[in-house]
C-alpha positions as CSV (number, residue, x, y, z in Angstrom):
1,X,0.0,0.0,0.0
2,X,2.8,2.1,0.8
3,X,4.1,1.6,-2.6
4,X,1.0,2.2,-4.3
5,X,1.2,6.2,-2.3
6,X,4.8,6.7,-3.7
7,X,3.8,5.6,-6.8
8,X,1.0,7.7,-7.0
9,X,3.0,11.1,-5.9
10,X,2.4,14.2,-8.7
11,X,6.2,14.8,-8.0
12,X,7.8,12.0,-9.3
13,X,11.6,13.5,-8.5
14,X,11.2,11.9,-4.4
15,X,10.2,8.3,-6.0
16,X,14.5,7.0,-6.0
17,X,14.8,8.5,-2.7
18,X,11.8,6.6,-1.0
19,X,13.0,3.7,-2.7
20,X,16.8,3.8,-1.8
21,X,15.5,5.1,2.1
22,X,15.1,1.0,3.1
23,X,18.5,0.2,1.4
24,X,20.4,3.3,3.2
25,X,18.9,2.0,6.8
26,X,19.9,-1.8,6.4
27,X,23.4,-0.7,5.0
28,X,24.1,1.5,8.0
29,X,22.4,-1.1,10.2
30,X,24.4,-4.0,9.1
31,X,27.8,-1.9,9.7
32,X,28.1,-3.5,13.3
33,X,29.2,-6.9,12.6
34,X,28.5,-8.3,16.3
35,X,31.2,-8.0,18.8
36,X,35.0,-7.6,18.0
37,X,36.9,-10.7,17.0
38,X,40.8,-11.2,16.4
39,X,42.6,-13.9,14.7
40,X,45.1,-16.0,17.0
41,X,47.9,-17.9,15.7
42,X,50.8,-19.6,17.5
43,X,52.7,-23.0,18.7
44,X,53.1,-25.1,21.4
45,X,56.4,-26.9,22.1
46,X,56.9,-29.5,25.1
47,X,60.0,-27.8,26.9
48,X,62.4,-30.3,24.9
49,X,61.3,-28.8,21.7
50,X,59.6,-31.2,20.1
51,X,55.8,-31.0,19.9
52,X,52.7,-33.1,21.1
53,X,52.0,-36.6,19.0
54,X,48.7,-37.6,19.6
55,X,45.5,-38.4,18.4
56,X,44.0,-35.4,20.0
57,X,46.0,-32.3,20.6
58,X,44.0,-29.1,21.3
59,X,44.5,-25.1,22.8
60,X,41.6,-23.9,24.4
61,X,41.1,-20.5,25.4
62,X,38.6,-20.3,28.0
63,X,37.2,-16.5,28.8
64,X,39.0,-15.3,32.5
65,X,35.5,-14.8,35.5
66,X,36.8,-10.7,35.2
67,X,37.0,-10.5,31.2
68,X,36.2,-7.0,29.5
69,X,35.0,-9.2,26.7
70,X,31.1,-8.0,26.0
71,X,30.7,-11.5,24.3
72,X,32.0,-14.6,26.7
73,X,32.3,-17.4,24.7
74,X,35.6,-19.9,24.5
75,X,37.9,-20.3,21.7
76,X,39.8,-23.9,20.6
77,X,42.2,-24.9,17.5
78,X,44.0,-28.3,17.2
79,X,47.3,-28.4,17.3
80,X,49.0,-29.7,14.1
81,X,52.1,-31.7,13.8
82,X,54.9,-28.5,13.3
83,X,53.0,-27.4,16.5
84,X,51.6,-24.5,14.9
85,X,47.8,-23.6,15.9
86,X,45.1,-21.3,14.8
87,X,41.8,-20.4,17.3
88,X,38.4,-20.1,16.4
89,X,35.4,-19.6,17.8
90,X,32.3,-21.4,16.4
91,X,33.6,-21.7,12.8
92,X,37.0,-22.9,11.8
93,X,38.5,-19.2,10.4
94,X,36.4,-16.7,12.5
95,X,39.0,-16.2,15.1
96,X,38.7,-14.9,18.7
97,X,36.4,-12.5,20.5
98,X,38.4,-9.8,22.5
99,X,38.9,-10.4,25.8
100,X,41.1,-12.1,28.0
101,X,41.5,-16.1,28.4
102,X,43.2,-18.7,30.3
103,X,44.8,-21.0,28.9
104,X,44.7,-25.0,28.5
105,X,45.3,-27.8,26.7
106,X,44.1,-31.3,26.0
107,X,46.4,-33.6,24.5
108,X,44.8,-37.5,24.5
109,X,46.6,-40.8,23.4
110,X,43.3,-41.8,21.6
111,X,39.6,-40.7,20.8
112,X,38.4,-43.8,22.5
113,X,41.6,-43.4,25.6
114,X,40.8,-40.3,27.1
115,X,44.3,-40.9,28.7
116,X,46.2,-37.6,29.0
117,X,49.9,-37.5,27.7
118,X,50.6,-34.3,29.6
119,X,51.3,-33.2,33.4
120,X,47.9,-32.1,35.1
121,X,48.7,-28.5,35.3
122,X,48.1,-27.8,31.9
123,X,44.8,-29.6,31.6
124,X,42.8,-26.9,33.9
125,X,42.6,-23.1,32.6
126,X,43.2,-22.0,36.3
127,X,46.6,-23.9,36.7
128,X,48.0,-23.7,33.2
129,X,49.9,-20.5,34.0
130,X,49.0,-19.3,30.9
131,X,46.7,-16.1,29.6
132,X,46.1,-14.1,26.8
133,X,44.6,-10.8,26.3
134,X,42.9,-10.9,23.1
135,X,43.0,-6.9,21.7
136,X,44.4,-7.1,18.4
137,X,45.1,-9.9,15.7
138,X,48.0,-12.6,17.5
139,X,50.5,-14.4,15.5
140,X,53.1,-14.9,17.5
141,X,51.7,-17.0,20.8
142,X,54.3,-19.7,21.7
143,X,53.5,-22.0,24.9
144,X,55.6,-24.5,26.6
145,X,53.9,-27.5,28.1
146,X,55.1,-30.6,30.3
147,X,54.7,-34.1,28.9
148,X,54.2,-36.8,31.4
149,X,57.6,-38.8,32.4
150,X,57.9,-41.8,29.5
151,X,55.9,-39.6,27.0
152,X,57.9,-38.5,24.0
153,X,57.0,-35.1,21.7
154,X,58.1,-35.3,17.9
155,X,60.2,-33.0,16.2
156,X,57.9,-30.7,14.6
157,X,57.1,-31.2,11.3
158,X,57.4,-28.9,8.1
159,X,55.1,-26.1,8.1
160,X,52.7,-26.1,5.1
């Protein structure tokens, strides 16, 4: 009906302006993307050098109980076989809300053997040691993790 009133307008000079107006509004609308996110990139080395071998090796980032962040959601990313690793949040590439995190990791012997191949400490966000403030894009993160006595890293493989 509203159409039908533009349309019908003697001046016909306001008719692309009325049309554009919805167009305008969702553009300037849809400029705020949701809350800030960063992308997060680094490694993790056992103390030796080498880097976790097994069938499950993952950083989590887990949002601190005093965060700034105005969107509290955890970040993961597996860690591949040069030990390199890259967060995200609910879909592989989106990256990290800002904020600040602790820190853990979860590195299994099997899927099906939950049983972990590093000391304790670095299992639980509180005890890992570790946290990040998330403000800007990362590249650089580098964490150094203990692997339980008997338990041997690899040397890391060639980057792709």
């Amino acid at each position: 009906m509203v159409v039908n009133m533009v349309f019908s307008l003697p001046d016909r000079s306001c008719k692309p302006l009325v049309l554009s107006l919805p167009w305008l509004l969702m553009a300037a609308l849809g400029c705020n993307h949701g809350p800030e996110m960063h992308q997060v990139k680094g490694h993790v080395f056992f103390k030796d050098g080498t880097v976790p071998r097994a069938a499950v090796s993952v950083v989590v980032f887990q949002p601190k109980k005093d965060t700034t962040a105005e969107f509290r959601k955890g970040a993961s990313g597996a860690i591949l076989p040069d030990g390199s690793f890259q967060l995200w949040t609910r879909k592989a590439g989106d990256g990290v809300y800002k904020g600040e995190y602790l820190v853990s990791f979860t590195v299994l012997k099997a899927i099906m053997d939950p049983k972990p191949l590093i000391v304790e400490k670095y299992t639980r966000p509180e005890t890992s040691g570790y946290e990040v403030k998330v403000d800007r894009d990362i590249s650089d993160l580098k964490f150094e993790i203990e692997p339980l006595p008997g338990v041997a890293g690899a040397p890391p493989a060639a980057a792709n």
